[in-house]
N, CA, C and O atoms as a printed pandas DataFrame, in Angstrom:
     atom_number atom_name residue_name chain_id  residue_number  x_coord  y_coord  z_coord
0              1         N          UNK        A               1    0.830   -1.184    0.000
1              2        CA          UNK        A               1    0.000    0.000    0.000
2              3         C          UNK        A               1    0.876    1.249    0.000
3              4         O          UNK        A               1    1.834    1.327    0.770
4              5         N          UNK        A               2    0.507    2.410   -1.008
5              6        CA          UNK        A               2    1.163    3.616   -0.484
6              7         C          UNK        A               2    1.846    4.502    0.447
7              8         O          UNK        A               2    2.874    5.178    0.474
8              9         N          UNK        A               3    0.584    4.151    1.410
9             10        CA          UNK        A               3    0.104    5.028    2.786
10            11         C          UNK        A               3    1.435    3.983    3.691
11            12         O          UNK        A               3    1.692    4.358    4.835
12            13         N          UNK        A               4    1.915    3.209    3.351
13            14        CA          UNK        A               4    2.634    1.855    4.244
14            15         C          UNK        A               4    3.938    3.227    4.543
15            16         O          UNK        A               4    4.486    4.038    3.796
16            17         N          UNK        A               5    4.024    2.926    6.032
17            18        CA          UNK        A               5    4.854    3.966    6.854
18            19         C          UNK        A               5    6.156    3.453    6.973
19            20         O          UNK        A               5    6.329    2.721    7.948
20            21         N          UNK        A               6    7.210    3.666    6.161
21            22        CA          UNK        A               6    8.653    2.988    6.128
22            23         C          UNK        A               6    9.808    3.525    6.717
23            24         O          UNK        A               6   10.851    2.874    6.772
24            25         N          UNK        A               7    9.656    5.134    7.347
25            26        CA          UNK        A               7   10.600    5.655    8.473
26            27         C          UNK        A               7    9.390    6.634    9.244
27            28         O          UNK        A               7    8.467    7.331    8.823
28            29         N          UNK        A               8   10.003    6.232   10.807
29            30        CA          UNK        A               8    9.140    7.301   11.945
30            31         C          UNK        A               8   11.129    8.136   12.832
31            32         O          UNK        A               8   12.125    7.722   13.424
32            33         N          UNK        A               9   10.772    8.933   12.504
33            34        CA          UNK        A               9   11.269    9.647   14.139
34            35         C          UNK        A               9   11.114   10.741   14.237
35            36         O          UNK        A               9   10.734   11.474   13.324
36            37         N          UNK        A              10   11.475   11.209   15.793
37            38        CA          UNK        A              10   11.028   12.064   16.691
38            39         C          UNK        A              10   11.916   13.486   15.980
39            40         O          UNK        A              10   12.996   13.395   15.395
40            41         N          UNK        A              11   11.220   14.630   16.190
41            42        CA          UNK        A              11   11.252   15.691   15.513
42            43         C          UNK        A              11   11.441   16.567   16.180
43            44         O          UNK        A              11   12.202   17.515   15.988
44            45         N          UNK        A              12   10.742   16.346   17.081
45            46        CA          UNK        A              12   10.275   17.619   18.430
46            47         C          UNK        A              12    9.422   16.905   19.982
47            48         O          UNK        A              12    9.257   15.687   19.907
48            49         N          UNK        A              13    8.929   17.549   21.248
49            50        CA          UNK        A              13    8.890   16.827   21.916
50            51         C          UNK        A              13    7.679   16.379   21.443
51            52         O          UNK        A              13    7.761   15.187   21.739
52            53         N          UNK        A              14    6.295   16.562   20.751
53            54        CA          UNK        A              14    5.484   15.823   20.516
54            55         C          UNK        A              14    5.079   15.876   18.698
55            56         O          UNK        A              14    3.932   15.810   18.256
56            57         N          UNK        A              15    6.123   15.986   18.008
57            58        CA          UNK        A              15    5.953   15.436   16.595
58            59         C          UNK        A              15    6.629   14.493   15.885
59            60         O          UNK        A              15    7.582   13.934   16.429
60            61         N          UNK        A              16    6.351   14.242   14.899
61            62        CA          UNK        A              16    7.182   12.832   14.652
62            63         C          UNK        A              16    7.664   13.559   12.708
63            64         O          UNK        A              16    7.186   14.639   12.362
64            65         N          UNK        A              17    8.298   13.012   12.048
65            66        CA          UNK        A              17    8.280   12.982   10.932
66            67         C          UNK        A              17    8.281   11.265   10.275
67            68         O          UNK        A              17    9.066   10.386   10.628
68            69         N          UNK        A              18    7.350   11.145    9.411
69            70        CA          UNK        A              18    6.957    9.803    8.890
70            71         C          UNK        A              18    7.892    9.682    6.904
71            72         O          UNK        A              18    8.430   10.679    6.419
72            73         N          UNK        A              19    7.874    9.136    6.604
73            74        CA          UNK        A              19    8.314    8.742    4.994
74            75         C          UNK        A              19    7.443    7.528    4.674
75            76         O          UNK        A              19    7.662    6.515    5.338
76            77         N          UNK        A              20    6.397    7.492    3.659
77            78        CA          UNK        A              20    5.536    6.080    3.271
78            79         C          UNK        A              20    6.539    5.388    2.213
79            80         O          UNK        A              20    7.568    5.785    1.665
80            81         N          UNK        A              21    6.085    4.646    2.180
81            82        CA          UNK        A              21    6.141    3.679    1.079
82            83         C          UNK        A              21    6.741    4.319   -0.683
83            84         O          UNK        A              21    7.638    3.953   -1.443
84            85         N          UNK        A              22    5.747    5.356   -0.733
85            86        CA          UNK        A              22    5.226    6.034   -2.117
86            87         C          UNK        A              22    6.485    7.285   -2.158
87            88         O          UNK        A              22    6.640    8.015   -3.136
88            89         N          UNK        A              23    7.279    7.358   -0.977
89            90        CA          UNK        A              23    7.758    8.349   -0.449
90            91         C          UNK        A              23    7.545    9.614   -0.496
91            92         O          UNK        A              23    8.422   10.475   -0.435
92            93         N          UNK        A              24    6.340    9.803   -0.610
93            94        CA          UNK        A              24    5.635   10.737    0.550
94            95         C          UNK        A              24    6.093   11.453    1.544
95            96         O          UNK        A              24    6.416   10.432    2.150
96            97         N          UNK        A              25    6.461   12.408    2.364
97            98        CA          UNK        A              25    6.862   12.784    3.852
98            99         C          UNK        A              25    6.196   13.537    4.626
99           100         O          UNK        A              25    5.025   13.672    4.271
100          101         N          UNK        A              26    6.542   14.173    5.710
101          102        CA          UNK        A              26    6.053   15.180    5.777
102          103         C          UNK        A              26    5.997   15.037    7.643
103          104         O          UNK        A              26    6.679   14.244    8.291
104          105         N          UNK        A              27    5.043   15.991    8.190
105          106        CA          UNK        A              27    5.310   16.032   10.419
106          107         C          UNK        A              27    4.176   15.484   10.560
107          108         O          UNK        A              27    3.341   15.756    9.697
108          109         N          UNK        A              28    3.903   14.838   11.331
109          110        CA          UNK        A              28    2.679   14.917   12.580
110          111         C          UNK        A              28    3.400   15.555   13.948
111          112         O          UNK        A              28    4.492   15.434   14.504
112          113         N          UNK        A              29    1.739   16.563   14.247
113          114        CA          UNK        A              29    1.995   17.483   15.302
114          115         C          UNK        A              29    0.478   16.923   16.088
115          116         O          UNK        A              29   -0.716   16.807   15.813
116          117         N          UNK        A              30    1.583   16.635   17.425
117          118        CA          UNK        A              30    0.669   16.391   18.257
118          119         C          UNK        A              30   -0.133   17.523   19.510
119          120         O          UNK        A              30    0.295   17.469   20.663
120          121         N          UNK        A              31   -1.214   18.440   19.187
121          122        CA          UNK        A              31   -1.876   18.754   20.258
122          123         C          UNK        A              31   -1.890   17.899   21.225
123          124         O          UNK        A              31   -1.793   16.672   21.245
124          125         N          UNK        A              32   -2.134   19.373   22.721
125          126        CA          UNK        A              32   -2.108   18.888   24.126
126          127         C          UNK        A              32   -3.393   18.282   24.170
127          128         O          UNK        A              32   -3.467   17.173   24.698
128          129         N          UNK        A              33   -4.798   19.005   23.538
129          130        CA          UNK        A              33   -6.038   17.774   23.474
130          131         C          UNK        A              33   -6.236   17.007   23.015
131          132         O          UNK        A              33   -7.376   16.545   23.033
132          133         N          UNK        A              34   -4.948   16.273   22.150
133          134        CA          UNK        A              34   -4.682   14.731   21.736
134          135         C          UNK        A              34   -4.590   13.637   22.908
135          136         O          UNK        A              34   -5.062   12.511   23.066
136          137         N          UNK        A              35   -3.644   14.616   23.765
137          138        CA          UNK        A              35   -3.681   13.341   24.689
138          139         C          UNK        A              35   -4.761   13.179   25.825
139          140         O          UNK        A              35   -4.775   13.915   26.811
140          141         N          UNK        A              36   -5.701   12.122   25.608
141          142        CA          UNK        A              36   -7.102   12.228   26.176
142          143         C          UNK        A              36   -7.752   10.382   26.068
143          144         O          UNK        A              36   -7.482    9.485   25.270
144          145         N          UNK        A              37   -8.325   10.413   26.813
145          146        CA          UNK        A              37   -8.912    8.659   26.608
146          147         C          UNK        A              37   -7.425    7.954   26.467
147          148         O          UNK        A              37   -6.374    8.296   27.010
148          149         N          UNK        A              38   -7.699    6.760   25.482
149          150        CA          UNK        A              38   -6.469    6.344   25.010
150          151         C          UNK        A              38   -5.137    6.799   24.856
151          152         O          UNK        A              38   -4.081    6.179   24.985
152          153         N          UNK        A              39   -5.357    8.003   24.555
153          154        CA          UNK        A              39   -4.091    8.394   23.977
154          155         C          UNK        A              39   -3.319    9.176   25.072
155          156         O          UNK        A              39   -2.233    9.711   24.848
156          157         N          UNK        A              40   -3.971    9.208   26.305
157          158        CA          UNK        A              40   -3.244    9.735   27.634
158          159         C          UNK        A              40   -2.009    9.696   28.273
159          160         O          UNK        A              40   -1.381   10.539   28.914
160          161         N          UNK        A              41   -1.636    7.703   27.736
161          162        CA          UNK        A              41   -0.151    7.719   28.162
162          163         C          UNK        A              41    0.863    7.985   27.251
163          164         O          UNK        A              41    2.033    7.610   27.320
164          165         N          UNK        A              42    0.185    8.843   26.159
165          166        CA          UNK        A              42    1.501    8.813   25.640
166          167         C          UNK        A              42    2.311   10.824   25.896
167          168         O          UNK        A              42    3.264   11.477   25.469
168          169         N          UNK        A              43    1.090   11.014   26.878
169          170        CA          UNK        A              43    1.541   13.056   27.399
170          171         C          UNK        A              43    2.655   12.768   28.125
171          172         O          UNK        A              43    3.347   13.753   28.385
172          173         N          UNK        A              44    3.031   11.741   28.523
173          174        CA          UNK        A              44    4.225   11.236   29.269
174          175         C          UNK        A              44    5.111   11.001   28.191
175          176         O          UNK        A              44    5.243    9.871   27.720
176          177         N          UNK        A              45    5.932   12.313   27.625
177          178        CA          UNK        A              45    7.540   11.881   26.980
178          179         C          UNK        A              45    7.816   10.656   26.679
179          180         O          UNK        A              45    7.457    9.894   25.781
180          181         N          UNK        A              46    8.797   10.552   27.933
181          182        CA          UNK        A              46    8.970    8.824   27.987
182          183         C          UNK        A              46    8.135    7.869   27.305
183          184         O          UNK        A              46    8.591    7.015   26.545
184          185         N          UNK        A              47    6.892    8.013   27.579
185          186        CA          UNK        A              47    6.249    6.998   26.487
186          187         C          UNK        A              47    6.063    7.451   25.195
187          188         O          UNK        A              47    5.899    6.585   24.335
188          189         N          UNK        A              48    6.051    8.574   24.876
189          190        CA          UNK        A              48    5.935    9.152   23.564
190          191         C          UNK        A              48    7.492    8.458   22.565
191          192         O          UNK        A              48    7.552    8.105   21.388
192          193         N          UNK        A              49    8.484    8.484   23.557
193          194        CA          UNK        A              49    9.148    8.565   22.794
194          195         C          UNK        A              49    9.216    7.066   22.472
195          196         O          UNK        A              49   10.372    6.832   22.119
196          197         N          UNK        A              50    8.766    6.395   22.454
197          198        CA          UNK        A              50    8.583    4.618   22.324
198          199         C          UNK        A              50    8.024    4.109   21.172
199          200         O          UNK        A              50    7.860    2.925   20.879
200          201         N          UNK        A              51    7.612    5.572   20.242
201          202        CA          UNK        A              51    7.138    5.501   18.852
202          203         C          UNK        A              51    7.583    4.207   18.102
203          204         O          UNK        A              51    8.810    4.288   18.157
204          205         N          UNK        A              52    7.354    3.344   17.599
205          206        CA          UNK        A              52    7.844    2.558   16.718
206          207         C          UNK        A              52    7.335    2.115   14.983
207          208         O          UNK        A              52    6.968    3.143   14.414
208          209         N          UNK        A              53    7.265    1.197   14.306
209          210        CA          UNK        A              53    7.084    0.671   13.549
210          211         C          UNK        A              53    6.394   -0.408   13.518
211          212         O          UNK        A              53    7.316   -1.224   13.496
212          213         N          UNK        A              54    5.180   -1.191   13.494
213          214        CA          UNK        A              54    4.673   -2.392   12.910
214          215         C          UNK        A              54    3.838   -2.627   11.686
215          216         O          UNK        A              54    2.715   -2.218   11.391
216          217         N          UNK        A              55    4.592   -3.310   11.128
217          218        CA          UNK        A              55    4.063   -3.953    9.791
218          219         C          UNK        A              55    3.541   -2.214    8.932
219          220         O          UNK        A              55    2.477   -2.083    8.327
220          221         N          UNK        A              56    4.502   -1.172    9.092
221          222        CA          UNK        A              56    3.832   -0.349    8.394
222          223         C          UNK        A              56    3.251    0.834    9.080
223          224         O          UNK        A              56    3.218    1.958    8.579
224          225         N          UNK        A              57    2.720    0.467   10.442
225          226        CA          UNK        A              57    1.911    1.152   11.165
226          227         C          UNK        A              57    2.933    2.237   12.035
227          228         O          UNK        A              57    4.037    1.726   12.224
228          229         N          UNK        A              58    2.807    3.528   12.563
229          230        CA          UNK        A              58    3.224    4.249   13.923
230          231         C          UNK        A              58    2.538    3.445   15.023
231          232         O          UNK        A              58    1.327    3.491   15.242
232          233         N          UNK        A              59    3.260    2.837   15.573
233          234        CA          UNK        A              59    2.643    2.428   17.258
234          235         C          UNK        A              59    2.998    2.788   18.777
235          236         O          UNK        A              59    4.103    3.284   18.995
236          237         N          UNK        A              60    2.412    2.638   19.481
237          238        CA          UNK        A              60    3.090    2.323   21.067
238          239         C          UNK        A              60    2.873    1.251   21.903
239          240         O          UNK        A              60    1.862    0.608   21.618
240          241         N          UNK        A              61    3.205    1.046   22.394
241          242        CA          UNK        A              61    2.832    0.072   23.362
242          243         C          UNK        A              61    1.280    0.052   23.775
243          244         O          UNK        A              61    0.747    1.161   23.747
244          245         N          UNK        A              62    0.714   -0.703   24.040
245          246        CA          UNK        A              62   -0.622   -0.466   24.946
246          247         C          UNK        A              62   -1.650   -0.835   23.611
247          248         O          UNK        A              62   -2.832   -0.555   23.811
248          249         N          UNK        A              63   -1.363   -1.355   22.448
249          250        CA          UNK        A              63   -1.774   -0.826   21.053
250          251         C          UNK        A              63   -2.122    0.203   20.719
251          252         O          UNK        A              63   -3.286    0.310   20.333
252          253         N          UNK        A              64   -1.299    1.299   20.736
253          254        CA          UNK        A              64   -2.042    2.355   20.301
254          255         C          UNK        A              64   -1.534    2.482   19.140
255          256         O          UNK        A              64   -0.328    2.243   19.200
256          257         N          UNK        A              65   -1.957    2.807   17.860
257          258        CA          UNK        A              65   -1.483    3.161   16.812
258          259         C          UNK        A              65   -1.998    4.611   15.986
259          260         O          UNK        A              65   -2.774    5.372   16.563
260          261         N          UNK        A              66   -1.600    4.853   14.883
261          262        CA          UNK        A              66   -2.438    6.052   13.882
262          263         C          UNK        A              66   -2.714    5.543   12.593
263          264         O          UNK        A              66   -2.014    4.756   11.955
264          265         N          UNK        A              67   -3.846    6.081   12.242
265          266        CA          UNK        A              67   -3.986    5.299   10.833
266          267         C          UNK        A              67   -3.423    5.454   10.074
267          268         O          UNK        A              67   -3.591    6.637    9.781
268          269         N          UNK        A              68   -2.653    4.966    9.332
269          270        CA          UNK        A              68   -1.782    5.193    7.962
270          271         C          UNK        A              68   -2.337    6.064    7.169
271          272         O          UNK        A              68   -2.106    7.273    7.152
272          273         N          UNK        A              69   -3.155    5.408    6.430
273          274        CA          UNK        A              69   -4.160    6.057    5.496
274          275         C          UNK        A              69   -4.307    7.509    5.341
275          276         O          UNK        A              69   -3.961    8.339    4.499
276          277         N          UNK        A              70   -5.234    7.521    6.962
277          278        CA          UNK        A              70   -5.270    8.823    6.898
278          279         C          UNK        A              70   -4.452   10.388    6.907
279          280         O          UNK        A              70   -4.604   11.546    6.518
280          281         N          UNK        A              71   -3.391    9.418    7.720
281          282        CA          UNK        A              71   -2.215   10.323    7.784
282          283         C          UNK        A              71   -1.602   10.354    6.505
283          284         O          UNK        A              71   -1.004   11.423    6.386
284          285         N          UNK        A              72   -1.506    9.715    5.604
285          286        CA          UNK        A              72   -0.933    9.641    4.294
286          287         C          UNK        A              72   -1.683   10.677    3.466
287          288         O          UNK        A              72   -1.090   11.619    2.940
288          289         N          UNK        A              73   -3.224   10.457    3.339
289          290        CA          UNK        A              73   -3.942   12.194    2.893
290          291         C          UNK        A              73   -3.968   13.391    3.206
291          292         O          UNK        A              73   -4.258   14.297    2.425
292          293         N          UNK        A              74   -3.569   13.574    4.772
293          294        CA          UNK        A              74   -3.302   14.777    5.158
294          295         C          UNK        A              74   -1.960   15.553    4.849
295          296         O          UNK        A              74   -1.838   16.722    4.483
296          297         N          UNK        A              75   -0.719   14.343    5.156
297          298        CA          UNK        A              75    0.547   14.638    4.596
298          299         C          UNK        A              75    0.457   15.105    2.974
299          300         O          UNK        A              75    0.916   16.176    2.579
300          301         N          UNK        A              76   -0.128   14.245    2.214
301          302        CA          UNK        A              76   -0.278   14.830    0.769
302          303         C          UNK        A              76   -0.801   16.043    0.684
303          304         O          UNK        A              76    0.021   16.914    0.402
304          305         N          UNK        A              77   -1.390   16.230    0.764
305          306        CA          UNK        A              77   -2.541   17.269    1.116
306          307         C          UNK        A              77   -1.833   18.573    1.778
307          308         O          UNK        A              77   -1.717   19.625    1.150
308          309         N          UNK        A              78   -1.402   18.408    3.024
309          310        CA          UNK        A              78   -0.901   19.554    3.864
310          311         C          UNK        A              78    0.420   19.590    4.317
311          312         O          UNK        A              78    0.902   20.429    5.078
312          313         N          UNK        A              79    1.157   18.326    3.641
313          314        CA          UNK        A              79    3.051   18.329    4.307
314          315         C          UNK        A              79    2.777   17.956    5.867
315          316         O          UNK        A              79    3.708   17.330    6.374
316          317         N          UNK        A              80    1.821   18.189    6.609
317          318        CA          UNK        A              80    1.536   17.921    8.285
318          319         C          UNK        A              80    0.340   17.486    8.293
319          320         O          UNK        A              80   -0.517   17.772    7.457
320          321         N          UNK        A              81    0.174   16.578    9.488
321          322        CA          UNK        A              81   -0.868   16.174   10.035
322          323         C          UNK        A              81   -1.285   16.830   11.244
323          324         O          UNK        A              81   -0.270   16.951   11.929
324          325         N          UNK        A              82   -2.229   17.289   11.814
325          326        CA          UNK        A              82   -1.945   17.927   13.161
326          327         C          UNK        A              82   -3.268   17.496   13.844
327          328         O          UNK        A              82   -4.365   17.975   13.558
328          329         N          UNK        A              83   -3.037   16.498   14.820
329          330        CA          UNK        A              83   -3.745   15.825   15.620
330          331         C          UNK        A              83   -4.120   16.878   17.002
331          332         O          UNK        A              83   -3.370   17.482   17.769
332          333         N          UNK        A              84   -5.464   16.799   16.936
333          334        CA          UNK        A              84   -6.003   17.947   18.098
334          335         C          UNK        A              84   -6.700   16.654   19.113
335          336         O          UNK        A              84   -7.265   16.935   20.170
């Protein structure tokens, strides 16, 4: 798939820069009202920074992941993703 996420790292304390498949690039910026429900442990650095790779995907521990996909249209679209 396009959208398939083939480099993640850390950019800043809560953005990442991604590269797909299609090579594509571009930031995700994480808002402070991102981290909420699920996505709570990752306002803790330390766990933020635990970003990884599966099969394609941005993950963390706990399963948390981001959708490829979508992040792949916004990056096209806007060079950034910016998660509120």
């Amino acid at each position: 798939m396009e959208w398939e996420v083939t480099e993640v790292e850390i950019v800043d304390k809560y953005a990442l820069r991604v590269r797909f498949k299609d090579g594509s690039a571009g930031v995700i910026r994480f808002s402070p009202t991102f981290f909420r429900d699920g996505f709570s442990p990752l306002h803790e650095h330390a766990q933020f920074q635990q970003v990884q790779l599966v099969d394609g995907v941005v993950t963390w521990a706990g399963e948390l992941d981001l959708a490829p996909d979508a992040m792949h249209k916004e990056i096209r679209q806007h060079g950034e993703w910016i998660l509120t």
